[in-house]
KOLPATI-675593 format. One record per atom (N, C-alpha, C): residue in three letters; atom name; x, y, z. Coordinates in nm, 3 decimals. Last residue first. Example, Ala and Ser with C-alpha at 12.3 -4.5 7.8 and 13.67 -1.06 7.14 Angstrom:
<sites>
{site "SER"; "N"; {1.285; -0.225; 0.708}} {site "SER"; "CA"; {1.367; -0.106; 0.714}} {site "SER"; "C"; {1.290; 0.003; 0.787}} {site "ALA"; "N"; {1.319; -0.569; 0.780}} {site "ALA"; "CA"; {1.230; -0.450; 0.780}} {site "ALA"; "C"; {1.320; -0.330; 0.780}} 
</sites>
This chain:
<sites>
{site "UNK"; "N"; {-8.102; 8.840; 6.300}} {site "UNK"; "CA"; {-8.157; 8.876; 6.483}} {site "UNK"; "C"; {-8.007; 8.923; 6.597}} {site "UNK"; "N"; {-8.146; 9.067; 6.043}} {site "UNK"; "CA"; {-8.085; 8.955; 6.154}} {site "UNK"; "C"; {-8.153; 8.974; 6.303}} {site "UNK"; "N"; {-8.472; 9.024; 5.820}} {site "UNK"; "CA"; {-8.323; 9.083; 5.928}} {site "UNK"; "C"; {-8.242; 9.023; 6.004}} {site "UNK"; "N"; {-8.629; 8.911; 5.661}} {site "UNK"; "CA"; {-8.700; 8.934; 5.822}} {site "UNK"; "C"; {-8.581; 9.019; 5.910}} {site "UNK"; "N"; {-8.554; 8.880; 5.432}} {site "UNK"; "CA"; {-8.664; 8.916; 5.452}} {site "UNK"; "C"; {-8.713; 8.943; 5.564}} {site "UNK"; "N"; {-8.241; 8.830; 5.448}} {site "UNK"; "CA"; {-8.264; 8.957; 5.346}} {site "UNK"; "C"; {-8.405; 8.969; 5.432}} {site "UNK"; "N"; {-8.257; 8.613; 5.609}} {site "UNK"; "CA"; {-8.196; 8.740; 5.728}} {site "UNK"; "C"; {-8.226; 8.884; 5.567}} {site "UNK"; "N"; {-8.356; 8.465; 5.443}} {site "UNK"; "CA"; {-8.446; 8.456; 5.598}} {site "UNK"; "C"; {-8.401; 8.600; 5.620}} {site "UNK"; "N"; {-8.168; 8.433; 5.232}} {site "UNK"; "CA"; {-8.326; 8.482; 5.226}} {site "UNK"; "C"; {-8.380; 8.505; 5.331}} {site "UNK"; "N"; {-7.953; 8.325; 5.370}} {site "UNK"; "CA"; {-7.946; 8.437; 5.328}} {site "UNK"; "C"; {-8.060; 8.506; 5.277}} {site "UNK"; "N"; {-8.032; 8.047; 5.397}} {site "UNK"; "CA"; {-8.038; 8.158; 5.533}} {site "UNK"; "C"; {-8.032; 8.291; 5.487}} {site "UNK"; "N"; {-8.099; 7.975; 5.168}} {site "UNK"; "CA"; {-8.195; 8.019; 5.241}} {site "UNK"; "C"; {-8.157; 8.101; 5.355}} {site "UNK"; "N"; {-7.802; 7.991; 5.089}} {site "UNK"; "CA"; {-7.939; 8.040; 5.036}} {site "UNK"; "C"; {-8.051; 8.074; 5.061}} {site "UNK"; "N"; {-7.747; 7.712; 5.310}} {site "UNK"; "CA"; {-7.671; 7.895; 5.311}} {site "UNK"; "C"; {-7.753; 7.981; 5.193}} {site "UNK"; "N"; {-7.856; 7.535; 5.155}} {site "UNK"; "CA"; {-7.889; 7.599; 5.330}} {site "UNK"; "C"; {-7.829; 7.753; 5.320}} {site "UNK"; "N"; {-7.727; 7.524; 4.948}} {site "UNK"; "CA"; {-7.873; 7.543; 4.969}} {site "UNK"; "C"; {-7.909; 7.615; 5.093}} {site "UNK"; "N"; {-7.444; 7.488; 5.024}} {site "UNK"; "CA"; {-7.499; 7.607; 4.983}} {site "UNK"; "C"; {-7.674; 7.612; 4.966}} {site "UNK"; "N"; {-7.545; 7.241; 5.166}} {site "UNK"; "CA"; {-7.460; 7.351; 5.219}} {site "UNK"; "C"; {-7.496; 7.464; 5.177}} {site "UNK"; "N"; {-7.614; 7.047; 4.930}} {site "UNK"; "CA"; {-7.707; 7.082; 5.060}} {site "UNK"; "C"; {-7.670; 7.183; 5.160}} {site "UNK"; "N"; {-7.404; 7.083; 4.830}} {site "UNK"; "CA"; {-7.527; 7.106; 4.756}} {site "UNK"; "C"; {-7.632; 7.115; 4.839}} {site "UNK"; "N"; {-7.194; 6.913; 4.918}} {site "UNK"; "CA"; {-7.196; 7.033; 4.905}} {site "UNK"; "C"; {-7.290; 7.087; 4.850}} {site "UNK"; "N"; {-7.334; 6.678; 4.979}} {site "UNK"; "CA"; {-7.326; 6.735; 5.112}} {site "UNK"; "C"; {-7.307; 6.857; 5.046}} {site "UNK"; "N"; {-7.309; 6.615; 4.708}} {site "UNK"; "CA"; {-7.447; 6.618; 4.748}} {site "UNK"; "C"; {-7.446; 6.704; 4.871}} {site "UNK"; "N"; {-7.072; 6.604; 4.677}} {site "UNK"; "CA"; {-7.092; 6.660; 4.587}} {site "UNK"; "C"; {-7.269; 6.702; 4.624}} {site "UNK"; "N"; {-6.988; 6.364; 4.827}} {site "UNK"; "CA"; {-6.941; 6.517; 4.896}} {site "UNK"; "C"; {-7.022; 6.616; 4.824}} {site "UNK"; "N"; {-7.128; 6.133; 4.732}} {site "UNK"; "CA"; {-7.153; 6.215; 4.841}} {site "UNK"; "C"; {-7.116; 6.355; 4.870}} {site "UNK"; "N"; {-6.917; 6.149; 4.429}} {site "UNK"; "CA"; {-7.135; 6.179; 4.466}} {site "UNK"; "C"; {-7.190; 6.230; 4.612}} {site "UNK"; "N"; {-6.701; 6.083; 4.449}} {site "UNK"; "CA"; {-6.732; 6.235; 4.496}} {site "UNK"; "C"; {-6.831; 6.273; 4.459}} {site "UNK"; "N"; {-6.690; 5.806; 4.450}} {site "UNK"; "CA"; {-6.639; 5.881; 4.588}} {site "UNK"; "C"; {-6.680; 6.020; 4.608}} {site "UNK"; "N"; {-6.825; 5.754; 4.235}} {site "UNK"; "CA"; {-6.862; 5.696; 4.325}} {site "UNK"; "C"; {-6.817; 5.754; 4.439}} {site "UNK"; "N"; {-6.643; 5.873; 4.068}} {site "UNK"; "CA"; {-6.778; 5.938; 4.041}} {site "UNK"; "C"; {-6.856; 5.891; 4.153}} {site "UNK"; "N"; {-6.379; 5.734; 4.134}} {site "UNK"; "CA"; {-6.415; 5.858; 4.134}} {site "UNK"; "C"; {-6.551; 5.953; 4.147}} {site "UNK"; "N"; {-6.507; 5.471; 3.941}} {site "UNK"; "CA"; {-6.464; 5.492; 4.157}} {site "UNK"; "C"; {-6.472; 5.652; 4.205}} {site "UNK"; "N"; {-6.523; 5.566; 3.731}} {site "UNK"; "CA"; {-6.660; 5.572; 3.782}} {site "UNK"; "C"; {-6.617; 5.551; 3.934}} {site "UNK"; "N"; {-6.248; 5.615; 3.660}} {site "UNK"; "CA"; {-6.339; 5.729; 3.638}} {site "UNK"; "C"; {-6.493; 5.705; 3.729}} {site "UNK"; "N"; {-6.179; 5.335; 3.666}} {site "UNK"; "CA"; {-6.124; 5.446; 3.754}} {site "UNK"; "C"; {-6.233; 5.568; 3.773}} {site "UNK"; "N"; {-6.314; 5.252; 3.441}} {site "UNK"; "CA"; {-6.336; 5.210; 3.535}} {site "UNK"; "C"; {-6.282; 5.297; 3.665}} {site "UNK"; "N"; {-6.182; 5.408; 3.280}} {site "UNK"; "CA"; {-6.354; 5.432; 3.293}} {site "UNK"; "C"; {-6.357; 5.346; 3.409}} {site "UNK"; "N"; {-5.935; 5.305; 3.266}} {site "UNK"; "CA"; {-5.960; 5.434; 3.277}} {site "UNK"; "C"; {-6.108; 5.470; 3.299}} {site "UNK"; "N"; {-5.952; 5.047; 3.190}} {site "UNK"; "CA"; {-5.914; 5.079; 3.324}} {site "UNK"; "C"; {-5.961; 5.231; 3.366}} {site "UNK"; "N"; {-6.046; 5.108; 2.905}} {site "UNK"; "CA"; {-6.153; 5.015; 3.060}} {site "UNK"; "C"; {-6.071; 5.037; 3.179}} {site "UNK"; "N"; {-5.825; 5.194; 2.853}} {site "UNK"; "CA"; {-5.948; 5.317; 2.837}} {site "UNK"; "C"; {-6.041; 5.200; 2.937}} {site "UNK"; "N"; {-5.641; 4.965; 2.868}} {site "UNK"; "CA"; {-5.589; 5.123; 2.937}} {site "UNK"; "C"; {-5.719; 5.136; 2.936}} {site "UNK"; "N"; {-5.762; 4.777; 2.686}} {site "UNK"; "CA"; {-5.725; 4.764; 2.825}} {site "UNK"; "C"; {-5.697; 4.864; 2.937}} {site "UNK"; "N"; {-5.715; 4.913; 2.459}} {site "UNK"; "CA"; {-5.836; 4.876; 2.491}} {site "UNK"; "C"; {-5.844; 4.878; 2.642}} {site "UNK"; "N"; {-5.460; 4.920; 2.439}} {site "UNK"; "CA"; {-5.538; 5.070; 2.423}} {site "UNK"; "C"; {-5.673; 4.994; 2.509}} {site "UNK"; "N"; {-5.405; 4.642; 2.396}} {site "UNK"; "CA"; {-5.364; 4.726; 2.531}} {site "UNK"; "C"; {-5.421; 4.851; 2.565}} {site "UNK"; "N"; {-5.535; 4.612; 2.156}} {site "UNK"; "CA"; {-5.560; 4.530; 2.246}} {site "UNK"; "C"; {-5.552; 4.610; 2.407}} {site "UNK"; "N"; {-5.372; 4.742; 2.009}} {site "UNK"; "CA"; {-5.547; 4.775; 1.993}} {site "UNK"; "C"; {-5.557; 4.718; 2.098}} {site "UNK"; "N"; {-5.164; 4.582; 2.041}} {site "UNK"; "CA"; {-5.151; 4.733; 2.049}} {site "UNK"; "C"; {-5.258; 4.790; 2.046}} {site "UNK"; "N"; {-5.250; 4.320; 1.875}} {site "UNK"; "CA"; {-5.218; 4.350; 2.041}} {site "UNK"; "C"; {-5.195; 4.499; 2.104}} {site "UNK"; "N"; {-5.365; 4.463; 1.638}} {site "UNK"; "CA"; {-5.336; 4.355; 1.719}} {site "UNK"; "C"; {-5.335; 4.322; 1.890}} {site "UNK"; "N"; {-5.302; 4.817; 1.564}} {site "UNK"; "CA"; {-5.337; 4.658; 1.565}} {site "UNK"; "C"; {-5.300; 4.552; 1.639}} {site "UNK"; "N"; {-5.385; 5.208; 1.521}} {site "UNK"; "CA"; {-5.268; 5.057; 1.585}} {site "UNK"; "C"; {-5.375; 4.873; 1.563}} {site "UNK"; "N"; {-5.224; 5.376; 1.358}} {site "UNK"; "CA"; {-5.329; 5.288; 1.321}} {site "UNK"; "C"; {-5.235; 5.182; 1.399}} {site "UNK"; "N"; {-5.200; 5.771; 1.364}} {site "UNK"; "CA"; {-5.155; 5.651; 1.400}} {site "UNK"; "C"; {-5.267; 5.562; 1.407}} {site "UNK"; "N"; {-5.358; 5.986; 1.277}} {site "UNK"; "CA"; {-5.264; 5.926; 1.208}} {site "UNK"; "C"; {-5.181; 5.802; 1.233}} {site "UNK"; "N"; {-5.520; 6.023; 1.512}} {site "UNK"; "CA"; {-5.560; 5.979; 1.366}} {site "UNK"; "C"; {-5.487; 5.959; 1.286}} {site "UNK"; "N"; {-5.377; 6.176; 1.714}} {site "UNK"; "CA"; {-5.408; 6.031; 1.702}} {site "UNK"; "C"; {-5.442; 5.994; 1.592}} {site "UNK"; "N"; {-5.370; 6.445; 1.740}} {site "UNK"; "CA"; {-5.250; 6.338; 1.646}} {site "UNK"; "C"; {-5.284; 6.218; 1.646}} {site "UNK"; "N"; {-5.584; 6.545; 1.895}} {site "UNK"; "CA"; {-5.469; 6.619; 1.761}} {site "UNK"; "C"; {-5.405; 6.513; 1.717}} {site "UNK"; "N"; {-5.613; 6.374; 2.056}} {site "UNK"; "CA"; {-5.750; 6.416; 1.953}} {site "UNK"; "C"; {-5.671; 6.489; 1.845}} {site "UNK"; "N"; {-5.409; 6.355; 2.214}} {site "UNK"; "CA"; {-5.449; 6.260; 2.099}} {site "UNK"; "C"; {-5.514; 6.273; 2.054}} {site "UNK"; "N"; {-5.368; 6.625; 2.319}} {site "UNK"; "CA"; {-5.303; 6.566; 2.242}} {site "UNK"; "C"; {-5.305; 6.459; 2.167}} {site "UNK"; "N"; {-5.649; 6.599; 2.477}} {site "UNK"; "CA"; {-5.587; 6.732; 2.391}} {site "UNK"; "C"; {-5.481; 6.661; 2.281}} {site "UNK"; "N"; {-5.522; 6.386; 2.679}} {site "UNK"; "CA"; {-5.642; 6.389; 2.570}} {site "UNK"; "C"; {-5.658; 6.519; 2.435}} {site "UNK"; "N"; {-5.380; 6.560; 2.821}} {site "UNK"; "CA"; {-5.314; 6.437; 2.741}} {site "UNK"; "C"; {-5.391; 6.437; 2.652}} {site "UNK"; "N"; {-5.502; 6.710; 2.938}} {site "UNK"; "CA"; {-5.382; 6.805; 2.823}} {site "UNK"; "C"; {-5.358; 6.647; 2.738}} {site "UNK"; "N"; {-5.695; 6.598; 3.108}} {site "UNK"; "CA"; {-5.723; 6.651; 3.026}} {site "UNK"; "C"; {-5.612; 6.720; 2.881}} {site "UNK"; "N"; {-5.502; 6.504; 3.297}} {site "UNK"; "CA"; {-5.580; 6.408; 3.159}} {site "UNK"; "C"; {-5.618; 6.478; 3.062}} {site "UNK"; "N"; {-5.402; 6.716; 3.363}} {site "UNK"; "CA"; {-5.334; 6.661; 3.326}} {site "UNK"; "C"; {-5.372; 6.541; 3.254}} {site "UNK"; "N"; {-5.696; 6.815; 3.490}} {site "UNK"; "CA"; {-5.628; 6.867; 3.424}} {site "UNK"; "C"; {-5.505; 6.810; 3.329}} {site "UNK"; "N"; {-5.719; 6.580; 3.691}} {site "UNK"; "CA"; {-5.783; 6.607; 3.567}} {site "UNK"; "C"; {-5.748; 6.703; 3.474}} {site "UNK"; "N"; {-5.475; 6.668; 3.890}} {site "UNK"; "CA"; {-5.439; 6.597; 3.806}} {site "UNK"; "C"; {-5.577; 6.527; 3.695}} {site "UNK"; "N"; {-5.606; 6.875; 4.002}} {site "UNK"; "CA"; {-5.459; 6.896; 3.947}} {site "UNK"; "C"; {-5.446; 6.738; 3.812}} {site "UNK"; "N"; {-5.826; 6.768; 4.143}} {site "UNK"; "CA"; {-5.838; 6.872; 3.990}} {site "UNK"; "C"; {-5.709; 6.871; 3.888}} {site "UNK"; "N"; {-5.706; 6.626; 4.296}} {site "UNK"; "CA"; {-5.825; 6.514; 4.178}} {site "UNK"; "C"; {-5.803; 6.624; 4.079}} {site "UNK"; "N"; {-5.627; 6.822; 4.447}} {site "UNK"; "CA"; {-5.525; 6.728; 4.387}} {site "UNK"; "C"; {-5.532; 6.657; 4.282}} {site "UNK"; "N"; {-5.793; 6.914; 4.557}} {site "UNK"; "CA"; {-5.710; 7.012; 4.469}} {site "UNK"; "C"; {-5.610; 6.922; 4.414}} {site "UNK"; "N"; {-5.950; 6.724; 4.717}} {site "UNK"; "CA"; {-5.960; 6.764; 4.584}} {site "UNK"; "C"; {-5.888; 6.865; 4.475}} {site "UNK"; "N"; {-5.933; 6.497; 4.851}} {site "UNK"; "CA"; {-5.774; 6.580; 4.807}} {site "UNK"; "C"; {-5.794; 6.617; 4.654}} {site "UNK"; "N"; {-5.999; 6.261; 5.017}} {site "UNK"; "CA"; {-6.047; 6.439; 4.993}} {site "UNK"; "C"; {-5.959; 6.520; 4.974}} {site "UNK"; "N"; {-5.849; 5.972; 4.945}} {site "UNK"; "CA"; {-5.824; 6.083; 5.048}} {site "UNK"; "C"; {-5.864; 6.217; 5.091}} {site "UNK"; "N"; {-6.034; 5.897; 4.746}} {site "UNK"; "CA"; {-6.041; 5.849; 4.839}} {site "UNK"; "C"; {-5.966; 5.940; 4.994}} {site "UNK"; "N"; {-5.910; 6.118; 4.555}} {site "UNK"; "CA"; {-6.080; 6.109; 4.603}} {site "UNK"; "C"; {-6.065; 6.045; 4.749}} {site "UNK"; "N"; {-5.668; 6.013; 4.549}} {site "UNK"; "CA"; {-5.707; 6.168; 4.556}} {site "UNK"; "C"; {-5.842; 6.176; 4.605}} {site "UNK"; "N"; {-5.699; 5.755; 4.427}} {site "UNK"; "CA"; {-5.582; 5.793; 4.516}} {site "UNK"; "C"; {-5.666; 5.929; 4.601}} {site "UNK"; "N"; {-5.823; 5.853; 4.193}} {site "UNK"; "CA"; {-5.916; 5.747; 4.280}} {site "UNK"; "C"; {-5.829; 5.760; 4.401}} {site "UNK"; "N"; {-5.614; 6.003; 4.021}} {site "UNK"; "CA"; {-5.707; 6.034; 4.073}} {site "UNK"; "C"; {-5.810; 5.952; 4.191}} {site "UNK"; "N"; {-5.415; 5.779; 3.996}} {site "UNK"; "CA"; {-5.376; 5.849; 4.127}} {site "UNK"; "C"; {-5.515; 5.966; 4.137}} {site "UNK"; "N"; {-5.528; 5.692; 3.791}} {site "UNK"; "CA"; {-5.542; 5.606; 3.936}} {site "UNK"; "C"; {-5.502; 5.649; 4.042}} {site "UNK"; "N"; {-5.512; 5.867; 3.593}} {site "UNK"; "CA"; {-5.658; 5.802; 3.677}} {site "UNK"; "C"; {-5.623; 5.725; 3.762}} {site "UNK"; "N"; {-5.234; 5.837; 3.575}} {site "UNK"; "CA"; {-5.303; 5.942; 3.596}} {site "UNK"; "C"; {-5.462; 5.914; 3.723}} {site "UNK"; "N"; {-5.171; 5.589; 3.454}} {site "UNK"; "CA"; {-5.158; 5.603; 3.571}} {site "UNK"; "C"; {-5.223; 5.719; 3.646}} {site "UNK"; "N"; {-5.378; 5.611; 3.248}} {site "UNK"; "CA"; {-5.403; 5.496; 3.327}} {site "UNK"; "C"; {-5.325; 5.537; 3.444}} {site "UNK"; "N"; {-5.201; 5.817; 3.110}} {site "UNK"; "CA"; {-5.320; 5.881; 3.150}} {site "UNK"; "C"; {-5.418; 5.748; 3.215}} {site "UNK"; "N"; {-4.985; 5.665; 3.032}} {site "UNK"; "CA"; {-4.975; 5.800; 3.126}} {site "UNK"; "C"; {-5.097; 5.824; 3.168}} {site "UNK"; "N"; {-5.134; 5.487; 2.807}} {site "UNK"; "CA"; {-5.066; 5.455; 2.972}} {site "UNK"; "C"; {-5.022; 5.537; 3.091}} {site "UNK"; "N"; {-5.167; 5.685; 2.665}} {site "UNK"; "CA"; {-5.224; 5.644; 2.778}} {site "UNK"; "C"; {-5.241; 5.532; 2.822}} {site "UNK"; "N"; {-4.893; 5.755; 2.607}} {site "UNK"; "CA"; {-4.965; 5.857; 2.659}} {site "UNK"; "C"; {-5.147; 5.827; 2.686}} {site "UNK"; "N"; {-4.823; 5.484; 2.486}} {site "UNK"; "CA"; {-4.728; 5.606; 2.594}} {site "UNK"; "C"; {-4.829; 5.666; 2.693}} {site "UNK"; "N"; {-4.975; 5.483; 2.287}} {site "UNK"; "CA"; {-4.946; 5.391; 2.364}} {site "UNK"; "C"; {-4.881; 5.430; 2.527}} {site "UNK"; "N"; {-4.851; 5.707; 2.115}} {site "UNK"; "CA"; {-5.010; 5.696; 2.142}} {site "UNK"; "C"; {-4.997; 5.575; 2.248}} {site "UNK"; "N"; {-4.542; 5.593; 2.094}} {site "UNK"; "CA"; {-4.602; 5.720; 2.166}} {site "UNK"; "C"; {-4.757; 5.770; 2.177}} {site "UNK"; "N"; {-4.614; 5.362; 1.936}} {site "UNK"; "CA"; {-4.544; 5.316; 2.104}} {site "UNK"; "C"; {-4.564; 5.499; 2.137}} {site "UNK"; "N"; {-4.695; 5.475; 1.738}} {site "UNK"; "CA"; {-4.783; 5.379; 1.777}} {site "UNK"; "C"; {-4.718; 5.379; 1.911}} {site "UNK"; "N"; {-4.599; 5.827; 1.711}} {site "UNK"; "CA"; {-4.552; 5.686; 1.698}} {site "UNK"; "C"; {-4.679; 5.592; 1.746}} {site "UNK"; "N"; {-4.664; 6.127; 1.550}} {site "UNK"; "CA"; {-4.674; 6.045; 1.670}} {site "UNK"; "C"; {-4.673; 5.898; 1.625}} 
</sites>
């Protein structure tokens, strides 16, 4: 792997994360998954080959720039799907208990 192909691939994975925040903001979570998945294969691939490439200068520079965009993306994300993530947690809670009420007393 090339310095301009570690460079490549995330910048692929800057655009990636941004069409995740895209995805949140619209509740389009089969979509946020679809495409964590696709960070995820990228990342796969530079934990395998990255260590052989040594970037500098300005090429350290832009990496740099991608992975703060990318955490920064990552936390809009973490910011959009704390609520749902709570509403869904209070759902199945509820639905737990109801399912204890009607195991211990029956349905009505």
């Amino acid at each position: 792997m090339t310095n301009h192909d570690v460079l490549s691939v995330y910048a692929t994975m800057g655009e990636l994360t941004s069409k995740m925040v895209a995805a949140a903001n619209a509740s389009d979570w089969e979509q946020l998954q679809a495409l964590e998945l696709e960070v995820t294969a990228h990342v796969a691939v530079l934990k395998a080959t990255e260590g052989t490439v040594r970037l500098e200068g300005e090429q350290r520079a832009r990496k740099a720039s991608l992975i703060k965009q990318m955490l920064d993306d990552d936390r809009k994300v973490r910011d959009l799907i704390t609520p749902w993530m709570a509403q869904l947690a209070k759902l199945i809670n509820s639905t737990g208990t109801e399912r204890r009420l009607v195991n211990a007393y029956g349905g009505v």
